[in-house]
N, C-alpha and C positions, 0 to 999 in steps of 0.2 A: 346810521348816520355816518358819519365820516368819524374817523377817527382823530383826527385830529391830530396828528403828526407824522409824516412823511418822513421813513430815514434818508438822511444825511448823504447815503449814497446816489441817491435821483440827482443831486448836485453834479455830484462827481461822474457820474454817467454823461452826465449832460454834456460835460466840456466838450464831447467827443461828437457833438450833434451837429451836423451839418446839408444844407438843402442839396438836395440830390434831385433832379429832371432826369425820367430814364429818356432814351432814345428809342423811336420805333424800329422792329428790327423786320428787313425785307420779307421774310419766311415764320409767320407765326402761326400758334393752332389757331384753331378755327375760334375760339373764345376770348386768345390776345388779341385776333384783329378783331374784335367787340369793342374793345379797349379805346373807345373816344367817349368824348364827353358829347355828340350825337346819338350814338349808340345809347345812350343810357338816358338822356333827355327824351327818346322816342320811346321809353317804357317805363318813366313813373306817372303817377299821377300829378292831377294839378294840384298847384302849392306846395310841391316839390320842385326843388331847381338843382342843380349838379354844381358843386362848385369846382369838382376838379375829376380827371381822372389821366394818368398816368401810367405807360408800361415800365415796369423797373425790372432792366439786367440788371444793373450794378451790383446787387445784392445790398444797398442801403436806401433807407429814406428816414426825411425828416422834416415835419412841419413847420415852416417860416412861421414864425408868431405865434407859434404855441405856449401859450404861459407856464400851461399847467404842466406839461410832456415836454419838453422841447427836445430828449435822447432822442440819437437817430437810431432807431433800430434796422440792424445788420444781421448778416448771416442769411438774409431774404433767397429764396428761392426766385426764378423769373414769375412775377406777377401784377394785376391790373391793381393799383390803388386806386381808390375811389370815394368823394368825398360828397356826400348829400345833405343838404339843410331843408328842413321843415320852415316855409316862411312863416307858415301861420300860428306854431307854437314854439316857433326862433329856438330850434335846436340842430345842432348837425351830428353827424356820426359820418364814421370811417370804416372801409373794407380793405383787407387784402385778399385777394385772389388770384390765388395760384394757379399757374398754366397744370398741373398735375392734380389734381386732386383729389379726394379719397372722398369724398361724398357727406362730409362733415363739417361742422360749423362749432368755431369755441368763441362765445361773446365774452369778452373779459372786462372786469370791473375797473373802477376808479379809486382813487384815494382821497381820504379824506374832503374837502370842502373843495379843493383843486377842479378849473375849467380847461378840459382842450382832450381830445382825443389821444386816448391812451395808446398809441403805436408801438413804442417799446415791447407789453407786453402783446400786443397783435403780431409784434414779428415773430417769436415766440411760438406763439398757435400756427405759424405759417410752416413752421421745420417737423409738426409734426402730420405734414401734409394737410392740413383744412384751411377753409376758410375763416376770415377771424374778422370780428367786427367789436368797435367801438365807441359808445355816445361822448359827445364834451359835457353831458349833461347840462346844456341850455348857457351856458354862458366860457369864457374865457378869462382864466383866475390861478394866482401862482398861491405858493405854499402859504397859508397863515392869512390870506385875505378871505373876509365875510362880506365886505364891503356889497359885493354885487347884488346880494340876495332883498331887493328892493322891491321886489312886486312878486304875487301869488306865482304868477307863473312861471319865474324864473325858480322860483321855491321847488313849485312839486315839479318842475324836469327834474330840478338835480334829487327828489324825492324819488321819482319813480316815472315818471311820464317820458322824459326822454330816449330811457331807454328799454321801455316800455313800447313803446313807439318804431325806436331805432330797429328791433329785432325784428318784429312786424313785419316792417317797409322789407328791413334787409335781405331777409327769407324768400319771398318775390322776387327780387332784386337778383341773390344769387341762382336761384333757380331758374329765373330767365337767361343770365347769362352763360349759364352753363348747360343749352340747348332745352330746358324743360327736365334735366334729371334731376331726381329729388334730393332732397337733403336725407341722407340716412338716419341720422343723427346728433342731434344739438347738445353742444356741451354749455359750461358756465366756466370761470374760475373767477374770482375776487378775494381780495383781502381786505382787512379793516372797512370802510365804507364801501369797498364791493363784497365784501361779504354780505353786509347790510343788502346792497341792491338785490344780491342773488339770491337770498334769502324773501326779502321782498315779491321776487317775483314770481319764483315757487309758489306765496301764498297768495298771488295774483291771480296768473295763469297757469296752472297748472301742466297744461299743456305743452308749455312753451319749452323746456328743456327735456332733454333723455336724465339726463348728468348733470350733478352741481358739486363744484368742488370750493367748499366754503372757508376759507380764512379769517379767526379772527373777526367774528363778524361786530360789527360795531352797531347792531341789532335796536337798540333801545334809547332810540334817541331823545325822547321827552326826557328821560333820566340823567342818561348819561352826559349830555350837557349841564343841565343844574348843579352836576354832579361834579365837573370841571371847574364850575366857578365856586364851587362850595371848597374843593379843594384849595383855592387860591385863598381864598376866605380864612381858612386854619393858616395859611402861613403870612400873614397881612395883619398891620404892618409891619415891614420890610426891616421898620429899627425895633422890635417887640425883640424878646430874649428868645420867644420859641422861632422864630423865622429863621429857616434854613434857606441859607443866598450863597454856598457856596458848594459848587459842584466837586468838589475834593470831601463830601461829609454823604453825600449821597455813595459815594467810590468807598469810603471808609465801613458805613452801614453793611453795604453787599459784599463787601470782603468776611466782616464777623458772621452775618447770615449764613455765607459759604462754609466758613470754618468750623462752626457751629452742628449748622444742618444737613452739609455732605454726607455723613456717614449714617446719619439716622435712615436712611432704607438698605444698610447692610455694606454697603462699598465705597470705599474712598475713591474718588472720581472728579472733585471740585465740582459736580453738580448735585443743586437741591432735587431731589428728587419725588420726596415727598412732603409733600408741602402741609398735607394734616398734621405727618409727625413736627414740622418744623414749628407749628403755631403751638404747638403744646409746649414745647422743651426750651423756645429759644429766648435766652436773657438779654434781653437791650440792655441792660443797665452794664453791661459790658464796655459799651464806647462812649461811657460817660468819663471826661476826668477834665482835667482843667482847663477851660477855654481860655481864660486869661493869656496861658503859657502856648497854649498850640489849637487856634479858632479853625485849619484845615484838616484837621482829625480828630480833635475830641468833642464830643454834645454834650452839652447841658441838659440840665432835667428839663428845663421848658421847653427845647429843641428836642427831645426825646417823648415829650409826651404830645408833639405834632407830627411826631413821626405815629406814635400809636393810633391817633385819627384816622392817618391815611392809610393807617391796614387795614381799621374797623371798616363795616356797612354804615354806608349814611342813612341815618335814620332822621324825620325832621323832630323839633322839638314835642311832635303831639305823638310819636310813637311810629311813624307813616314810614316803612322801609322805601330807598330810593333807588340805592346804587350799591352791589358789593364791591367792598375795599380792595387796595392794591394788595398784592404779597409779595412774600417774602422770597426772594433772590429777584425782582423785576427794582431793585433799589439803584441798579447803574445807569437806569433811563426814564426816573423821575426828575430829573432838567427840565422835561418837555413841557411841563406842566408847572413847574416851582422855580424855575431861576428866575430871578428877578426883572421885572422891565427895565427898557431904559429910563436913566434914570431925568430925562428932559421929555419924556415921554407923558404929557399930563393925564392920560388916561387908566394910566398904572397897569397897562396890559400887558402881561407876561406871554410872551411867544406870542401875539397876536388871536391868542381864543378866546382867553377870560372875557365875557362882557360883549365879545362880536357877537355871539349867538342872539341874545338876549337884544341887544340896540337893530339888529339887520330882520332875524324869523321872527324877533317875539314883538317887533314895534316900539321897543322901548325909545327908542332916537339915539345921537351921536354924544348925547350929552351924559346918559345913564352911566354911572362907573358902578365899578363891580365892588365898592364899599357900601355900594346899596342894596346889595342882595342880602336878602331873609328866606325863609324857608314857602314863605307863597309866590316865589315864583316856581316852583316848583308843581303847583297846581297850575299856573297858566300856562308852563309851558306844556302842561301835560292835555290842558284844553285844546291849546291852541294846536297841538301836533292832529289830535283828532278830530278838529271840528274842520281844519283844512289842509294842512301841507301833507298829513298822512305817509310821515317818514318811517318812521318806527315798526319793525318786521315784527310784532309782537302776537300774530297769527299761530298756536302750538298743535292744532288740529292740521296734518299736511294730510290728512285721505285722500284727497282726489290724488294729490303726487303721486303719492303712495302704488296708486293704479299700474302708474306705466315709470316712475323713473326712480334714480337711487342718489343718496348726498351721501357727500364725505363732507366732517367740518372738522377744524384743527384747531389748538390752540397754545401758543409757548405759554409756558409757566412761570417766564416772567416777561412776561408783558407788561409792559406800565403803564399801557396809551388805551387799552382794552382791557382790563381786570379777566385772567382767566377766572376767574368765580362764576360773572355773568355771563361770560360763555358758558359752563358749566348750567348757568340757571336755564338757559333758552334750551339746551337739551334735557336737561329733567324737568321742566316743564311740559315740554313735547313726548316724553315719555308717561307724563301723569295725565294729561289729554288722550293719548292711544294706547296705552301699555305698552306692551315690547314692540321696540322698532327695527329689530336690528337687520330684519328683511329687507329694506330703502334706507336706513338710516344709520350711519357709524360715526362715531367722534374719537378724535385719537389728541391726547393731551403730549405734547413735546418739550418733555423736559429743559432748563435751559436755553431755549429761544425765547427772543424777544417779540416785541411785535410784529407780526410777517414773514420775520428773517434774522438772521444773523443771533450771535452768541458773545454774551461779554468777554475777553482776551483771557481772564482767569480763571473761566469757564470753560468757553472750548469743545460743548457738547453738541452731536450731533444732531444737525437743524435740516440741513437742504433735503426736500423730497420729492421736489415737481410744484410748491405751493404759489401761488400768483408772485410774481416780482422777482421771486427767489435765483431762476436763473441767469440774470443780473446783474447780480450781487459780488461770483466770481468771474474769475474766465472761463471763455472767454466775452466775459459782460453782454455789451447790449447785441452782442453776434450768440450769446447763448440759450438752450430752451433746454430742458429737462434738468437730469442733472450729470456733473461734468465727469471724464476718465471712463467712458462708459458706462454709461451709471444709468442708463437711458430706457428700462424697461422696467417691468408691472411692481416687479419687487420694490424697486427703489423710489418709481415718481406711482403719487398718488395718483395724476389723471388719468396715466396709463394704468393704472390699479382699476380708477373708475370706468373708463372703458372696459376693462376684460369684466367688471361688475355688471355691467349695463346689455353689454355684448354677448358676453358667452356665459353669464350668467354664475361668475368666480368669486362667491362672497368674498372680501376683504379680509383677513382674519389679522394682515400686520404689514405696516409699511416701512424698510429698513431707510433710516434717517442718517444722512452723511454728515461728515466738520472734514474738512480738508487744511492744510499747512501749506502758506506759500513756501515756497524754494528760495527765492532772491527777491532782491530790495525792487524790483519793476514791478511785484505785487502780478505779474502775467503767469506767471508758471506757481501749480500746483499738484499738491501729492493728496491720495487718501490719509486722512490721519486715525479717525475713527468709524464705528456706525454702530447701530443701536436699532434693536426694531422698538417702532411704534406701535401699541395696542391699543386696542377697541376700547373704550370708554366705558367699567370703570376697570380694567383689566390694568396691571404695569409690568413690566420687562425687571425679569429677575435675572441673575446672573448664576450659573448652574457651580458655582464656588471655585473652579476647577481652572477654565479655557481664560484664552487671553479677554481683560476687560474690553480692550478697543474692538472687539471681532462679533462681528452681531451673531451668528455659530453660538459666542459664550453664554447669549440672552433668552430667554424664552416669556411669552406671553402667559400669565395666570392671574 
C-alpha cells in the first residue's frame, strides 16, 4: 500500500521544478523525429489517446499540474517524453526515451497514496541509459490526501491496475518506437508503496520484470492501515497523560536508544545496529523524570508506557496478530504518525491518514472519526482488501519468478513509516513457502536509515546505494541517479548490483552503503564521509577490530 509518509525532502526538491517545452532540433535520430504526438497516436490502440509528447535537449522537464511529483527532473540526456491516458480505466503514465539507448526499460514506483507521474525518479533511469516509465496511478493527488479514492476503480489502479496496464501498453509502445528492437531487459525500483507495487506485480505477472529492486515495501495493506489508526488510538486523547504531542520527546527517546544500544554489536558508531540486542538490554525508564519541571524531554510513566505499545505487535483483543511494532532507533520519525492534528481540525486527523483510509477504501463516509475505531475494523478492512481492491502483495510463493528473474529488497532499521519487522516478515514468509531463496531472492537490512532514505543527524550512518528516490536526496538532487563522487557502479548501487545479478549472472554477496558531509552552508557540495557494506539477510557487517571504522575494507559480511 503506500506508506504513508513522503520525506520532507520531495518538498524541497520541488521548489526547483519548472515547466520546460523542448524544441525540435533540425537533425535527429531516426527515433527523435518519431517524436510527435502523430507518431504515437498512429500506433496505440483504441481508447488510448496521447496527451503529450515532447523532444527535450534542455536536459530538464516538468509536469504542469502535477500534484503528486511536481520536481523537475534534470540531468536528462536528449529524449522523447511521452504521456498516454487509458480513457476507459482513466489512467495515464509517463515515458522517457532516450535518443541512445541500451535496450532497457526501469518502471519505477510511487509513493505512498500520492497521484501524478513520478518523473523525478524516471529521470533517474534515464542516466543510466534506459528507458523509464511511469503510472499516476489513476488519479491526481498530493501528499496526505485519500480524498480521491471514491469509486472501485480509482481504488485498484492505484492498487495494481494502472500500472499493471501502464507496463503492458508501454512495452509495445517502446518497441515500436525504437524500429521493432526488443526490450533486453526490464527492471523495477520502488520504495514504500512502490515497493508494494513491485512486489505486487511479481506476484501478478510474473513475466513481467527481469529485476526488481524493492524498497521498504509497504507490502500489507489490510494490516498495516488498521495498524496506523490503532497507533493514533494509543496516543488519543491528545489532553490523556500518556499522549506524546511534542516532537522534542520523540528526539529525546532516540537519543537514550542510541546511547544505550550503539555499542551492543561491539562498536561505538552512534548507530543501533542490532536491534535484537537492543530489545533485550534497553531501559526506557531512563527518560522518565519530571514532567512538571521539563515536558520537552522528560516522560512520564503514562507517556512511557505508550511508547511501549508502539514497539510491541498489534495484537487485537481476541489474540489475532496484525502488524509488527515500530523499533527501536526509528524514534526521530514517529511525527509522522503521532503529532497531533490541528487543533480546529474537527476530525482529529493527525497528518491527514488516521481515518482517510477507513472513510475513502473502506466506505466508512466523511463523518467516521478515528475515536470509533475498535479492533473489527480490522476484519473489514481485511475483507474488503480481498473481496475487491486487492492491494496487499501478500502472495510468499514467487516460482514462476523464480524462473527467469532475481529481487533485491532493502530495508532501514529505523523506519518508522514501515516497521523493519514486517519487512523482515514478508521475506521469512517467502522463505518458509520455498525454502532457501537466495538463487532470485536477497534482502539486505540498513542500519540507521530511515524510510527510503536518509539518516537521523546524530546518527550519520551509511544509507545511500542506488535505492528508489535516494539519488535525490543529495547533490546533485533532482539532476542525480546512482550514487554521488563516483560511486556509480555494482559495488556501491544496488540496481547496478541487480543488473550484473540478472545479466551476467554475479550473485549479490554485499552492497557497500554511503553517508556523505556537506562542505558549506549551500548544502550543494559534498564529501565521502563513511561506508559500510550491506549483507544478505540474516548475515551483518562485522568490523575486523583493527582498520578504520568509516572504511568499508574494515567490515566484512558473517
Amino acid at each position: 500500500m503506500a506508506t504513508l509518509s513522503v520525506p520532507v525532502l520531495w518538498v524541497l526538491i520541488s521548489f526547483f521544478a519548472y515547466y520546460v517545452v523542448g524544441l525540435p532540433n533540425a537533425k535527429l535520430p531516426h527515433q527523435s523525429a518519431a517524436c510527435t504526438v502523430d507518431y504515437f497516436n498512429g500506433i496505440v490502440p483504441s481508447g488510448i489517446s496521447i496527451e503529450q509528447v515532447q523532444y527535450i535537449t534542455t536536459g530538464s522537464y516538468a509536469e504542469s499540474g502535477n500534484l503528486g511529483y511536481p520536481a523537475a527532473a534534470a540531468g536528462l540526456p536528449p529524449l522523447c517524453q511521452v504521456i498516454v491516458k487509458n480513457e476507459t480505466a482513466n489512467y495515464r503514465f509517463g515515458m522517457f526515451l532516450p535518443d541512445n539507448w541500451n535496450s532497457k526499460l526501469i518502471v519505477v514506483g510511487n509513493y505512498a497514496f500520492l497521484g501524478g507521474i513520478n518523473w523525478l525518479d524516471m529521470g533517474a533511469g534515464t542516466q543510466y541509459g534506459m528507458a523509464s516509465l511511469s503510472t499516476d496511478t489513476g488519479h491526481n493527488s498530493g501528499q496526505g490526501d485519500i480524498t480521491w479514492a471514491t469509486t472501485q476503480q480509482l481504488r485498484v489502479n492505484w492498487a495494481y491496475q494502472a500500472l499493471e496496464g501502464s507496463i503492458t501498453l508501454g512495452k509495445t509502445l517502446i518497441k515500436t518506437y525504437y524500429n521493432n528492437r526488443p526490450i533486453a531487459y526490464s527492471y523495477y525500483s520502488g520504495c514504500s508503496t512502490g515497493g508494494r507495487q513491485g512486489l505486487k506485480q511479481v506476484q501478478r505477472t510474473p513475466d513481467m520484470f527481469d529485476g526488481a529492486l524493492i524498497g521498504a515495501p509497504a507490502w500489507d495493506t489490510k494490516n498495516l492501515m488498521p495498524w496506523i489508526s490503532k497507533t493514533a488510538i494509543w496516543n488519543l486523547p491528545e489532553s490523556a497523560p500518556g499522549s506524546i504531542n511534542d516532537n522534542n520527546l520523540f528526539l529525546r527517546l532516540e537519543a537514550e536508544v542510541v546511547k544505550q544500544c550503539d555499542s551492543l554489536d561491539g562498536v561505538h558508531d552512534n548507530i543501533v545496529s542490532s536491534l535484537s540486542a537492543c530489545r533485550q538490554h534497553f531501559d526506557i525508564t531512563q527518560i522518565r523524570c519530571d514532567v512538571t519541571t521539563n515536558k520537552t524531554s522528560c516522560w512520564s510513566q503514562a507517556q512511557i508506557d505508550t511508547a511501549q505499545k508502539l514497539y510491541s505487535d498489534y495484537y487485537t483483543d481476541k489474540g489475532d496478530f496484525v502488524y509488527k511494532g515500530l523499533d527501536y532507533s526509528s524514534e526521530a520519525g514517529w511525527s509522522t504518525f503521532l503529532l497531533p492534528a490541528n487543533p480546529s481540525d474537527p476530525n482529529n486527523v493527525r497528518r491527514n491518514f488516521d481515518a482517510q483510509y477507513e472513510r475513502t477504501f473502506m466506505d466508512y463516509g466523511p463523518n467516521w472519526q478515528i475515536t470509533s475505531y475498535n479492533d473489527s475494523v480490522v476484519d473489514d478492512a481485511r475483507i474488503r482488501d480481498q473481496q475487491s481492491v486487492q492491494a496487499s502483495a501478500d502472495q510468499y510463493n514467487l516460482g514462476n519468478f523464480r524462473k527467469k528473474g532475481k529481487i533485491i529488497m532493502y530495508g532501514g532499521l529505523a523506519d518508522s513509516t514501515v516497521p523493519v519487522q514486517h519487512t523482515d516478515l514478508y521475506y521469512n514468509r517467502t522463505v518458509q513457502a520455498m525454502g532457501n531463496i537466495d538463487d532470485f531472492f536477497r534482502y539486505f537490512h540498513i542500519p540507521g536509515m530511515a524510510h527510503c532514505w536518509g539518516t537521523p543527524d546524530n546518527v550519520k550512518a551509511p544509507w545511500m546505494m542506488g535505492g528508489a528516490g535516494q539519488a535525490a536526496q543529495m547533490p546533485p538532487y533532482n539532476a542525480g541517479h546512482s550514487v554521488p563522487l563516483g560511486y556509480n557502479d555494482s559495488a556501491h548501487d544496488a540496481l547496478l548490483a541487480l543488473m550484473d545479478w540478472v545479466e551476467k549472472g554475479r550473485a549479490v554477496s554485499q552492497i557497500i552503503a554511503t553517508e556523505f558531509n556537506f562542505t558549506d552552508s549551500t548544502l550543494q557540495n559534498i564529501v565521502m564521509y563513511r561506508q559500510r557494506p550491506l549483507c544478505p539477510y540474516p548475515q551483518t557487517a562485522k568490523w575486523d577490530g583493527r582498520g578504520n571504522q568509516n572504511a568499508a575494507s574494515s567490515w566484512h559480511c558473517m
